[in-house]
Structure formats: C-alpha cells, structure tokens
C-alpha positions as CSV (number, residue, x, y, z in Angstrom):
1,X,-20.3,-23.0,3.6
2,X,-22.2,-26.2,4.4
3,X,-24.5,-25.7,1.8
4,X,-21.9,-25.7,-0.7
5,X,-20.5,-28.2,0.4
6,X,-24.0,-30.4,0.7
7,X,-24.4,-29.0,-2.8
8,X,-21.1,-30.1,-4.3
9,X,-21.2,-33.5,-2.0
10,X,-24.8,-33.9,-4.0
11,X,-23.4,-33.4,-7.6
12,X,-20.5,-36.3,-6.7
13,X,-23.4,-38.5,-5.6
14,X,-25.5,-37.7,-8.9
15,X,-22.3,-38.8,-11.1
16,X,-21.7,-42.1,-9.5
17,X,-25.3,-43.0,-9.7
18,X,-24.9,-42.5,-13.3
19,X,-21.4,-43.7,-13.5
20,X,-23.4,-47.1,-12.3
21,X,-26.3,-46.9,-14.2
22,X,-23.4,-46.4,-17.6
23,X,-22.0,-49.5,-16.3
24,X,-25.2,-51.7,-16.1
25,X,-26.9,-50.6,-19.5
26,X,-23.1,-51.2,-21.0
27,X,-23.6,-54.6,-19.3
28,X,-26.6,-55.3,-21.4
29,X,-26.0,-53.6,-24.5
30,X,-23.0,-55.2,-25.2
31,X,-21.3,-58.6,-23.4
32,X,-17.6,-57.1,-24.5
33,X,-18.5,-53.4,-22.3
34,X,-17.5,-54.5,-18.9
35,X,-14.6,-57.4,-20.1
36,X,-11.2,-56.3,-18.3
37,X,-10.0,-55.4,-21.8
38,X,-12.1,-52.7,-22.3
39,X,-11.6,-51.4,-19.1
40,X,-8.3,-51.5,-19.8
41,X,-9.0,-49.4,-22.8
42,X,-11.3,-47.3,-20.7
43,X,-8.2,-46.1,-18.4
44,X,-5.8,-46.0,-21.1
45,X,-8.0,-43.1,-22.4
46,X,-8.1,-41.4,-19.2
47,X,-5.4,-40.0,-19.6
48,X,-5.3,-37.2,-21.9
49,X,-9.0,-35.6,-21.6
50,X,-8.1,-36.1,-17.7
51,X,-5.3,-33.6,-17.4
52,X,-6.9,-31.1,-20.1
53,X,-9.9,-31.5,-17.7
54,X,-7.7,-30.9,-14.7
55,X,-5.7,-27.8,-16.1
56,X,-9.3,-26.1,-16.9
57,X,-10.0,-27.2,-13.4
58,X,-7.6,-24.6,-12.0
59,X,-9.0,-21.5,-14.5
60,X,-12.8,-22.2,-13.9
61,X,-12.8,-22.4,-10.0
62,X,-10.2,-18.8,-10.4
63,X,-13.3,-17.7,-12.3
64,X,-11.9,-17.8,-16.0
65,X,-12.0,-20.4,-18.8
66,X,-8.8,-21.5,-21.5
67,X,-10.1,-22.1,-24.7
68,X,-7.0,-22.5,-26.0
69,X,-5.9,-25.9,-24.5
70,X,-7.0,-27.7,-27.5
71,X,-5.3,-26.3,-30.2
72,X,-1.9,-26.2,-27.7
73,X,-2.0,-29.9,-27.2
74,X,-1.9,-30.3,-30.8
75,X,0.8,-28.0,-31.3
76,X,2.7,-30.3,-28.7
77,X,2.0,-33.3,-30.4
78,X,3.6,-31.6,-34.0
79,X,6.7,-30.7,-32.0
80,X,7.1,-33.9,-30.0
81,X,7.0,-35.8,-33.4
82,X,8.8,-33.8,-35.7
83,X,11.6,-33.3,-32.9
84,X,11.8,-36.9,-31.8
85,X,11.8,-38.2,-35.5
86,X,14.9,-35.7,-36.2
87,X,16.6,-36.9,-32.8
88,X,15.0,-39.8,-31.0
89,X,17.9,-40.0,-29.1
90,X,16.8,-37.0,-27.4
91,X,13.4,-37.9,-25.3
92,X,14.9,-36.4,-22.4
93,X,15.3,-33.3,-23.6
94,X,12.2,-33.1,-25.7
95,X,9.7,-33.6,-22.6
96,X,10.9,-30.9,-20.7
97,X,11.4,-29.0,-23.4
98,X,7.4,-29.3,-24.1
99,X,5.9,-28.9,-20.6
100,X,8.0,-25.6,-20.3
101,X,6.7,-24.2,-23.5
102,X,3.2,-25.1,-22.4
103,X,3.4,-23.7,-19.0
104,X,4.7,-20.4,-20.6
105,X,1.9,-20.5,-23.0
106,X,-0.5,-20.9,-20.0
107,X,1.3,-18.1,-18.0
108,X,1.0,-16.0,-20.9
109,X,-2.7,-16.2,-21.6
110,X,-2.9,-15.0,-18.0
111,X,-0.5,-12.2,-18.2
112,X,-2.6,-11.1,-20.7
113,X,-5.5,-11.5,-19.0
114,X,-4.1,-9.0,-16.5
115,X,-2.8,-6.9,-18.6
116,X,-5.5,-6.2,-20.6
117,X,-7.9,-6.8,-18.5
118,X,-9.8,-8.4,-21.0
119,X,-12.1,-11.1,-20.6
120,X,-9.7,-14.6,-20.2
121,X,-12.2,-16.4,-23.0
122,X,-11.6,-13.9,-25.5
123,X,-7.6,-13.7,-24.4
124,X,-7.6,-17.4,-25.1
125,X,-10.4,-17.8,-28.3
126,X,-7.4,-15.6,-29.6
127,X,-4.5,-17.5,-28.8
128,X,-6.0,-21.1,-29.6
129,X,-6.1,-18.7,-33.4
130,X,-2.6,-17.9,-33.1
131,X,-1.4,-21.2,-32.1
132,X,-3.6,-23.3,-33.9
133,X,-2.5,-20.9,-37.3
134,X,0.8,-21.6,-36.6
135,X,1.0,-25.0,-36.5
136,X,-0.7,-25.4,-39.5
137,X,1.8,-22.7,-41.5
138,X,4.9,-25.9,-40.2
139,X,2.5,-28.5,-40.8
140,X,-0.7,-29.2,-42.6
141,X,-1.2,-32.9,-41.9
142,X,-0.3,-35.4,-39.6
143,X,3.4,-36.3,-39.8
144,X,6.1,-37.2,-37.6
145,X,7.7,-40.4,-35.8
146,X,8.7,-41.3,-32.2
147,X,10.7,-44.0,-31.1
148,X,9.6,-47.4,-29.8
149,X,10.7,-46.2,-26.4
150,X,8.5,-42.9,-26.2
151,X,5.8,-45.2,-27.3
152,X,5.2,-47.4,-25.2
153,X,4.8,-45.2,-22.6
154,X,1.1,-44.6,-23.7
155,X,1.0,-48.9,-22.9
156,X,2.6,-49.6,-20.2
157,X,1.5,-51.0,-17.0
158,X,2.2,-51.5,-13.5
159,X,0.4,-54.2,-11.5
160,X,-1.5,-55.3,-14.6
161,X,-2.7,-51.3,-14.6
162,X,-2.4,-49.2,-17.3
163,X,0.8,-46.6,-16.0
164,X,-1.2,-43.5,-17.4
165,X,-3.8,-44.3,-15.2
166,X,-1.8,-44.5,-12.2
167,X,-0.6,-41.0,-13.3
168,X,-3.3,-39.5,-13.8
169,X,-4.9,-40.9,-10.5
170,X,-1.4,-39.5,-8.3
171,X,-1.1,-36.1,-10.4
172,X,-5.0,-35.2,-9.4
173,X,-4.9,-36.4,-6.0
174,X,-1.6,-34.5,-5.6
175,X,-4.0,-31.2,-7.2
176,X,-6.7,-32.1,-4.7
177,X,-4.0,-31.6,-1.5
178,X,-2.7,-28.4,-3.1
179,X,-6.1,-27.4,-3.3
180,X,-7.1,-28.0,-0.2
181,X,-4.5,-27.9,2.4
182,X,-2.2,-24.8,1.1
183,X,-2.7,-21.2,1.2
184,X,-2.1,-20.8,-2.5
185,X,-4.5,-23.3,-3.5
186,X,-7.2,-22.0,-1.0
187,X,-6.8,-18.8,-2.3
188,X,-7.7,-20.1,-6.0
189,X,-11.5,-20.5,-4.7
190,X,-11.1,-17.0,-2.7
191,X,-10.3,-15.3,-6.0
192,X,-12.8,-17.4,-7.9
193,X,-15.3,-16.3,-4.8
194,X,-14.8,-12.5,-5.2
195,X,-12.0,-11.2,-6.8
196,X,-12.0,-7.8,-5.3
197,X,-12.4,-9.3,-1.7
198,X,-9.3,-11.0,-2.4
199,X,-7.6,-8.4,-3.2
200,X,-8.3,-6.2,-0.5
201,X,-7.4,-8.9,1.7
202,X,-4.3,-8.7,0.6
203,X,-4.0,-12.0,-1.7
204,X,-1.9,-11.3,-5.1
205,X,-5.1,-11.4,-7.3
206,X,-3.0,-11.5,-10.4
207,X,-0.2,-14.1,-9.6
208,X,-2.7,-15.9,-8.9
209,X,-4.7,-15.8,-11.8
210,X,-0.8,-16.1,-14.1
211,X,-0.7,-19.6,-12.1
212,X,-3.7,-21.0,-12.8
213,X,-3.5,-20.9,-16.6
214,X,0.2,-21.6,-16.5
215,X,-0.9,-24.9,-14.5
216,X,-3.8,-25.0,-17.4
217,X,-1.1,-25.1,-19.9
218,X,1.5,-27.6,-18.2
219,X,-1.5,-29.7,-17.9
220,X,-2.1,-29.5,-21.5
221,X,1.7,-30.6,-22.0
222,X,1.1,-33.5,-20.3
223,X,-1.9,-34.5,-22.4
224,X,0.1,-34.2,-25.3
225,X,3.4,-36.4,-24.3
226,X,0.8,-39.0,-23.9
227,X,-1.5,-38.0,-26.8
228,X,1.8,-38.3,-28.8
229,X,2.6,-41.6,-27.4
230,X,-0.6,-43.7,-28.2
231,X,-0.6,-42.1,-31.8
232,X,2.9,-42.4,-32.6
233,X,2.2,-38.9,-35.2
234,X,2.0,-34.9,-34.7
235,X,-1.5,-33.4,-35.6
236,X,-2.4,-30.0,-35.3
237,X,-5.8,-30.6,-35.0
238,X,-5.4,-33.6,-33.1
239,X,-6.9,-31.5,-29.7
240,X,-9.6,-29.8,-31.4
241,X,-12.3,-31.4,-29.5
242,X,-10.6,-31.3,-26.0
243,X,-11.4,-27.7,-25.7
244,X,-15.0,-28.6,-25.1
245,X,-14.5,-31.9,-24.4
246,X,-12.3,-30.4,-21.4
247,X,-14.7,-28.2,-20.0
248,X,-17.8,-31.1,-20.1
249,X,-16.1,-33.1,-16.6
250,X,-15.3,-29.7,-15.0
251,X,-19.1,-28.5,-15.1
252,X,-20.6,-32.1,-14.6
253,X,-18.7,-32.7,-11.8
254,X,-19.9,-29.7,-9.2
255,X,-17.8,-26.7,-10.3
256,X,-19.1,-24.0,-11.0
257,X,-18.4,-21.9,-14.3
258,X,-18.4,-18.6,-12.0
259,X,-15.7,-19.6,-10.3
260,X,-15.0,-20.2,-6.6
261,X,-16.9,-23.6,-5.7
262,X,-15.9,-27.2,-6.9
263,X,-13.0,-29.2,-7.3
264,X,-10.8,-31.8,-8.7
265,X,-12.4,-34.9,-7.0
266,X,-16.0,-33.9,-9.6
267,X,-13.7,-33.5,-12.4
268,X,-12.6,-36.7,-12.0
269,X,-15.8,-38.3,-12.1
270,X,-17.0,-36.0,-15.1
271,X,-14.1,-37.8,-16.6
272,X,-14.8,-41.3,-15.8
273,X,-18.3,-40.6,-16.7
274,X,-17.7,-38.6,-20.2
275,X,-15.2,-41.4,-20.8
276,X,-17.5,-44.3,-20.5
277,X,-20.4,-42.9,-21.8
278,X,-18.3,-42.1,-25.8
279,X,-16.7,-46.1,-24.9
280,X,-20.7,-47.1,-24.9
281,X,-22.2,-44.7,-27.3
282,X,-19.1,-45.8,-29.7
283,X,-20.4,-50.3,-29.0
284,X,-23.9,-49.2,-30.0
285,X,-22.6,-47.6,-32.8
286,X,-23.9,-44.1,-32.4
287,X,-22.3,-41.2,-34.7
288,X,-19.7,-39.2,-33.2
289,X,-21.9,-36.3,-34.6
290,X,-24.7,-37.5,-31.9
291,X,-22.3,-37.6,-29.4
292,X,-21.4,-33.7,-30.0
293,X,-24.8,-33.2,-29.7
294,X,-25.1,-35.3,-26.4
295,X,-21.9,-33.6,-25.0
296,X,-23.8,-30.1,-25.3
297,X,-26.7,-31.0,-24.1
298,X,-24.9,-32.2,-21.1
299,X,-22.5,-28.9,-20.4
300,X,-26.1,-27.0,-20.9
301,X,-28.1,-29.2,-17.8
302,X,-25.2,-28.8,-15.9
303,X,-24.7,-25.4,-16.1
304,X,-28.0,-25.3,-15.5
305,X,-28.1,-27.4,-12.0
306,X,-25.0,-26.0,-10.7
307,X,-25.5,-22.2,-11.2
308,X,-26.4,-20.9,-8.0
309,X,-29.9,-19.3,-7.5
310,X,-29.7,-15.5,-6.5
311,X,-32.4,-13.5,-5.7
C-alpha cells in the first residue's frame, strides 16, 4: 500500500513540475500567456473536459472505460438547444431533464456491461454509434438557441472567478471525499483491485460497476449544460474529441487504466496540465492536427509509466 501510494504521490509531483515548466516557457513564448485574462480563459475552459475527465475517473479506477461520453455530450448539447429555443422559459425543467437522461445513459452502458458480460469498451464503442447516429438522424448541423439567461452561466463569476471553475473545483473535491472516506467509494478501487475478491467479500460487484458509469454519464451532462452555454448552439459532434481527450488527464495523472489505483486529485492536474498545454500550443500557433498527435503520444508514455511491473 505505501508503494502505491509513493507511486501515485510521485506522478502528482511529475505533473506539477510540468504544470510549472508550461507556465514559464508560456511566460517566454508569448507576453499575453500568463495575463489574468487568459487565465481567466484557461478556467473558463476547465470546465467541460474536467467533468468528462472526472466521470471516466470513476469507470477506469472500477477497471472499465466509456467511450461513449463524447458523442453523449453532444447529444446533450442538441437537446439543450433545440428544447430551450422551443421554450426558453423552461431552463428549469430542461437541466434536470438532461442530467437524468445522462445518468440513465451511463447506468445503462453498465447494465449492459453486466449483463452481457461483455467487455465495457466494446459496450460503449457501440453506444457512442447508437447515440452519435441518432443525433445526427434529428440533426445534421449545428442549430439551436438558448436564452441570454442559460448563457451566461458559462461567464459568470464570483469573486472576480470564473463560477464554472468554482464548480468544477467543489464537484471534484466533493468526488475526492466520496472516494475516500465512504464505503461505496472505497469499494470502487476494491472492484478495480480484483473483481472477484470483491465479490467474494461480499461487495455488490455489479451495482457497483451500474454506478460508476451512471456517475460517468451525469458527469457528461454536466459537461454539456456548460458546453451548451459558452456556444450558445447544439452540435452532435461537438464532444467528439472529449472521448480521448477525457481519458488523457485520467492516465497522466496516476490512475491506472487496469483499474483500482489513482484518483480524482491526478485527474485534476491532467486537466490543468492538458488545458494549458492546447492554450500554449494554440499562442505558438501549432496545428490542432499536431496537437492530436502530442495528445497520443502523451496517453502512450503514461500508460507506459504507470502500468505496474509484474513479474
């Protein structure tokens, strides 16, 4: 146990070194990197590839993977719009109304994992189809309207702090406690650990792994009220490059793609440090196809580092 936790403890230290060394070549590439507008900008961004991150958070350390966050936020984001430009009087209903549907889509994907007992990336490579299908058969291209109201959300700020920072920074310190100091969120990493140990210590293995991906999806739903908020639009393929774009913090950040070690404080940082290093590639004007590149070559070293070494 203390070497996992030296381990994980090691892999925070390794991001904020680079989370420093991001900031001072910013610092000299460009004079507008570290102004208190961008940084502004920086949080404001947080946001959205912060709670995908989180949700996928939950299904890695359980030992599973949802590749079908992506094209769910972007379903969201079509039915936030098109619902709120029919009624806009109507936010209140429309916001519960998505985080339900998300969470069942979650909880689904991990019914069927059980189920089936098939492997949860090919149970969710299959729904991200059937969603992402879907949504195209109502809507091919960007459309949709929200009201002033619903839109600001994505700028507000308290304290002269962006307010979806301030969420983002409650909602995963709120997932760290769970995590840590209840029986249901300790027994995530026992699962992730060793499934069948789990289960014949008694733990319900399968709940379990139903809650995960229904927190993976109402995750996801937050993403997308705020998604929908800074863009004002729907776009079904407006989260296409969350699903790997989600899974880059989780793996950077100390947790482990096999499931049972890691946690929400590493994801955090992969966030901060995924985040700032697109804000820095995008001042130097690098091409977003170099920066798919970088992101896989990132996912690949840190699978690499973290995997632990079995004889």
């Amino acid at each position: 146990m203390d070497l996992r936790r030296n381990r994980l403890m090691l892999s925070y230290l390794i991001v904020a070194v680079l989370l420093v060394l991001l900031a001072v070549a910013g610092g000299f590439l460009s004079d507008r990197f570290l102004t208190w507008r961008n940084i502004g900008n920086l949080f404001q961004q947080l946001i959205v590839l912060g709670m995908v991150s989180l949700g996928q958070t939950f299904v890695v350390l359980m030992g599973g993977i949802d590749l079908a966050v992506g094209s769910l936020v972007g379903a969201l984001t079509v039915f936030l719009a098109n619902f709120l430009e029919w009624r806009p009087d109507l936010v209140w209903l429309a916001l519960p109304l998505a985080l339900v549907a998300a969470t069942a889509v979650g909880a689904l994907n991990g019914l069927l994992t059980v189920v089936l007992r098939v492997h949860p990336l090919i149970v969710t490579l299959g729904m991200s189809s059937i969603i992402f299908g879907g949504t195209l058969m109502y809507r091919k291209e960007p459309g949709g309207s929200v009201p002033r109201a619903f839109a600001d959300i994505a700028y507000a700020k308290v304290g002269g702090v962006p307010l979806s920072a301030v969420v983002l920074v409650a909602i995963f310190a709120l997932a760290g406690l769970w995590l840590q100091r209840t029986r249901t969120g300790r027994s995530i990493y026992f699962v992730g650990g060793d499934r069948e140990a789990a289960r014949l210590n008694g733990l319900p293995v399968d709940r379990i792994v139903v809650l995960a991906y229904a927190l993976s999806g109402l995750c996801a739903g937050i993403a997308a009220i705020f998604l929908t908020a800074r863009t004002g639009v729907g776009d079904p393929r407006i989260g296409a490059a969350l699903t790997l774009q989600s899974v880059t913090p989780v793996v950077v950040g100390g947790t482990i793609l096999a499931g049972g070690r890691g946690g929400v404080l590493g994801t955090f940082l992969g966030v901060l440090l995924v985040t700032m290093l697109n804000s820095l590639l995008n001042f130097v004007n690098v091409s977003s196809y170099y920066q798919w590149v970088i992101q896989g070559l990132i996912i690949i070293i840190a699978v690499g580092i973290h995997t632990p070494r079995r004889r």
